[in-house]
C-alpha positions in Angstrom: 11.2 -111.8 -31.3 8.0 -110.6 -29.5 6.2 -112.7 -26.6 3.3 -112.5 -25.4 2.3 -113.8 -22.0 -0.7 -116.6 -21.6 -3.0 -115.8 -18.5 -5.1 -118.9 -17.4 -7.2 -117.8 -14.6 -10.8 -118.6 -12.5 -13.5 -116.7 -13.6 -15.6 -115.0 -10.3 -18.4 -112.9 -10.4 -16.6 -109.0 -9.5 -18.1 -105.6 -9.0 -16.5 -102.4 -9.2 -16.9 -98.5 -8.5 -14.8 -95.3 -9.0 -13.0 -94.3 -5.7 -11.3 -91.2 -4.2 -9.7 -93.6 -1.3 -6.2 -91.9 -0.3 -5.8 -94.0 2.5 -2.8 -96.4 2.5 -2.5 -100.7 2.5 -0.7 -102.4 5.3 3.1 -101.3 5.3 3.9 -104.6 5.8 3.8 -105.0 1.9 6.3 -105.7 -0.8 4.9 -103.0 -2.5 3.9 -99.5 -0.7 0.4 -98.1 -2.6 -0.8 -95.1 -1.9 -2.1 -92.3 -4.0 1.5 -89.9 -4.3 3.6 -92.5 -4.1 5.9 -91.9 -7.0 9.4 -94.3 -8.5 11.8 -93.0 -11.1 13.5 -95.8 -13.4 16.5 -95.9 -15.6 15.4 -98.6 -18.7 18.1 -99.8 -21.2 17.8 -102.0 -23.7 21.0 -104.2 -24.9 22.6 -105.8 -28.1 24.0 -109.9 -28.5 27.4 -108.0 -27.4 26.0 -106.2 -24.4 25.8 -102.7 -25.6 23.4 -100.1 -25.1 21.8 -100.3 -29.0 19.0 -97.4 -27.9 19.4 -94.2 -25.6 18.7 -95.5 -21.9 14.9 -94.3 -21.3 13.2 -93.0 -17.8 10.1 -94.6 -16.7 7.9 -92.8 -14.0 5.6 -95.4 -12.0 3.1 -92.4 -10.2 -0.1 -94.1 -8.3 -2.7 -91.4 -9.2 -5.9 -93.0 -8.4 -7.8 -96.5 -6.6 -10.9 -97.9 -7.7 -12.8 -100.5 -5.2 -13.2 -104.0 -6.8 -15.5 -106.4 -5.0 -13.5 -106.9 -2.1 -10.1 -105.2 -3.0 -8.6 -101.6 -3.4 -7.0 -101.4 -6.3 -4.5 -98.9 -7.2 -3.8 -97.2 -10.5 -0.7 -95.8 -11.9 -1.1 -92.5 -13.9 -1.4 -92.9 -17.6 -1.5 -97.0 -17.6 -3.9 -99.8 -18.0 -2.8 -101.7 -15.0 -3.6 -101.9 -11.1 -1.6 -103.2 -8.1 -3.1 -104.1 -4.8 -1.5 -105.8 -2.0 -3.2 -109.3 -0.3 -2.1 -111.4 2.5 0.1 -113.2 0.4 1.4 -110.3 -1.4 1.0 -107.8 -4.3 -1.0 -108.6 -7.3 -1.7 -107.3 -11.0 -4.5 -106.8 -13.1 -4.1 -105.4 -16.5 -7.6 -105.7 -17.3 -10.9 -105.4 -15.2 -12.2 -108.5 -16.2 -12.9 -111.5 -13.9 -10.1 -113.3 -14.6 -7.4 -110.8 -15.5 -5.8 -111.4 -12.0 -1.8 -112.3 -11.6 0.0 -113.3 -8.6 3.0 -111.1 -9.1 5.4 -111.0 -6.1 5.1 -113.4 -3.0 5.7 -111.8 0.6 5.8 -112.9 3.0 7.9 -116.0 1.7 10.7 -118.3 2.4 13.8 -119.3 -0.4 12.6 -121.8 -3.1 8.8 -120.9 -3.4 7.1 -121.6 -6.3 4.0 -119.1 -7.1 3.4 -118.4 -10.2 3.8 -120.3 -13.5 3.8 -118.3 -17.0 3.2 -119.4 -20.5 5.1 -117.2 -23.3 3.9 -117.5 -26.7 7.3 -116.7 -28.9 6.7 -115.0 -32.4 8.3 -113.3 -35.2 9.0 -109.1 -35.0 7.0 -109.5 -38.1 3.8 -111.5 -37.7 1.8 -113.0 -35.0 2.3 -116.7 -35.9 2.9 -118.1 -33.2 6.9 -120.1 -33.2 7.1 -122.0 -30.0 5.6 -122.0 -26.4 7.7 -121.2 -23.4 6.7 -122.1 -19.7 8.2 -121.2 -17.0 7.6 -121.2 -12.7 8.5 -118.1 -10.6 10.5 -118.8 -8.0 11.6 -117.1 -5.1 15.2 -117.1 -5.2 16.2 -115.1 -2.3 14.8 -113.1 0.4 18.0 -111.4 1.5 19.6 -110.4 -1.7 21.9 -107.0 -1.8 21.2 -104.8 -4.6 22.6 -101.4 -5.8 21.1 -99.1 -7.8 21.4 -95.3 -8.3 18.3 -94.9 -5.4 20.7 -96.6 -2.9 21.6 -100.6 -1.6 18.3 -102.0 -0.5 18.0 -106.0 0.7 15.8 -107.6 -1.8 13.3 -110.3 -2.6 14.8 -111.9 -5.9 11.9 -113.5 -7.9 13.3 -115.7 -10.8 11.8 -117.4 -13.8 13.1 -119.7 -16.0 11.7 -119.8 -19.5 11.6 -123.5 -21.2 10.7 -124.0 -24.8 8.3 -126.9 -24.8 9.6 -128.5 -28.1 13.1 -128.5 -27.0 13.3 -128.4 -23.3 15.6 -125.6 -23.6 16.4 -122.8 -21.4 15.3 -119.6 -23.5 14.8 -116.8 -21.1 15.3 -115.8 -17.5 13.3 -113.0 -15.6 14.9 -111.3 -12.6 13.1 -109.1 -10.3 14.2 -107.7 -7.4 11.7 -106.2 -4.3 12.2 -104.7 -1.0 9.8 -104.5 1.7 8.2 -101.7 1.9 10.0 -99.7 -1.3 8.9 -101.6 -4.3 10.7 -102.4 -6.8 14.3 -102.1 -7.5 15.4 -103.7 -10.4 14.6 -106.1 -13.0 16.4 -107.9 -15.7 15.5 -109.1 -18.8 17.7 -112.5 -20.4 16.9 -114.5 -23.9 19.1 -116.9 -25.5 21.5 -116.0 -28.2 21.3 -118.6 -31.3 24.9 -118.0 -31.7 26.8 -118.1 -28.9 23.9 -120.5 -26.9 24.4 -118.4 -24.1 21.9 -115.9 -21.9 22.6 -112.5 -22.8 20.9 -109.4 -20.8 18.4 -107.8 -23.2 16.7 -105.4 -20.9 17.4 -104.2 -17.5 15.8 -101.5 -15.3 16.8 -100.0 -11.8 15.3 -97.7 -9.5 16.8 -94.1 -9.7 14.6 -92.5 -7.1 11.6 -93.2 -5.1 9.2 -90.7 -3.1 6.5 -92.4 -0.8 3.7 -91.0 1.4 
């Protein structure tokens, strides 16, 4: 099953212009951007039993570029239609340079139980783009102290959760992990849906930092 993710923003009038801007944003961040700064990720995908059911993948996050929008620098990953900049209230997302193509992705600085973001995912067949079901969920940070291993190393994590509810059925569907630390990025994310069968939250994707480089 495919979703797609519902985007309700403001709309605001926003300029913007090319940039060459090397510098870096406040290091206080959840998120380090500058241009260099480079992470290496493993990505597998899983089956209903838990195995691997395609060859685990590397994913290479490279910021190449920044382009000034209205008030913001935002930064720009090589080869990819998205753009990270960090705020007082910590790193958004725009996958589009439109107006209102602005997400709140990862709180910081924040405390254990804030809400900050809440999601609509439209659920549809592999097939066709009917639309099955709605899903809404709130991200939540879960933890701001939260161990995690990966190959890169143990880093002390932000956990941001959210919990997927089908609107019909008030059911948990899906659950999306991310973990953060201060200053590094991100570390690892996990990917759960709901198996028909078994009725139970099975890990569908997951992806952990293998190496990072930063300027």
């Amino acid at each position: 099953m495919k979703k797609y993710l519902l985007l309700v923003f403001c709309l605001g009038i926003i300029s913007c212009k090319s940039s060459t801007d090397t510098g870096t944003q406040n290091q206080t961040v959840i998120m380090p951007l500058a241009i260099g700064n480079t992470w290496i990720y493993l990505d597998n995908g899983y089956d209903s039993n838990g195995h691997l059911f395609v060859p685990s993948t590397y994913d290479t996050l490279l910021i190449s570029d920044t382009i000034t929008y209205g008030k913001d620098i935002l930064y720009k990953p090589q080869n990819r239609l998205i753009y990270y900049t960090n705020k007082a209230n910590g790193l958004w997302v725009r996958y589009d340079l439109a107006p209102s193509e602005e997400i709140f992705f990862a709180k910081y600085p924040a405390k254990d139980g804030d809400i900050f973001r809440r999601d609509s995912l439209i659920v549809t067949k592999e097939s066709s783009p009917d639309p099955l079901g709605l899903t809404i969920g709130n991200f939540i940070v879960s933890s701001t102290t939260e161990s995690v291993t990966v190959p890169a190393g143990t880093f002390v994590c932000y956990k941001y959760n959210a919990d997927y509810y089908d609107t019909t059925s008030h059911q948990l569907v899906d659950r999306v992990n991310s973990f953060y630390a201060p200053n590094v990025g991100r570390i690892k994310s996990e990917d759960f849906h709901l198996d028909s069968a078994t009725q139970i939250l099975k890990l569908l994707q997951s992806s952990e930092l293998m190496k990072v480089m930063l300027n």
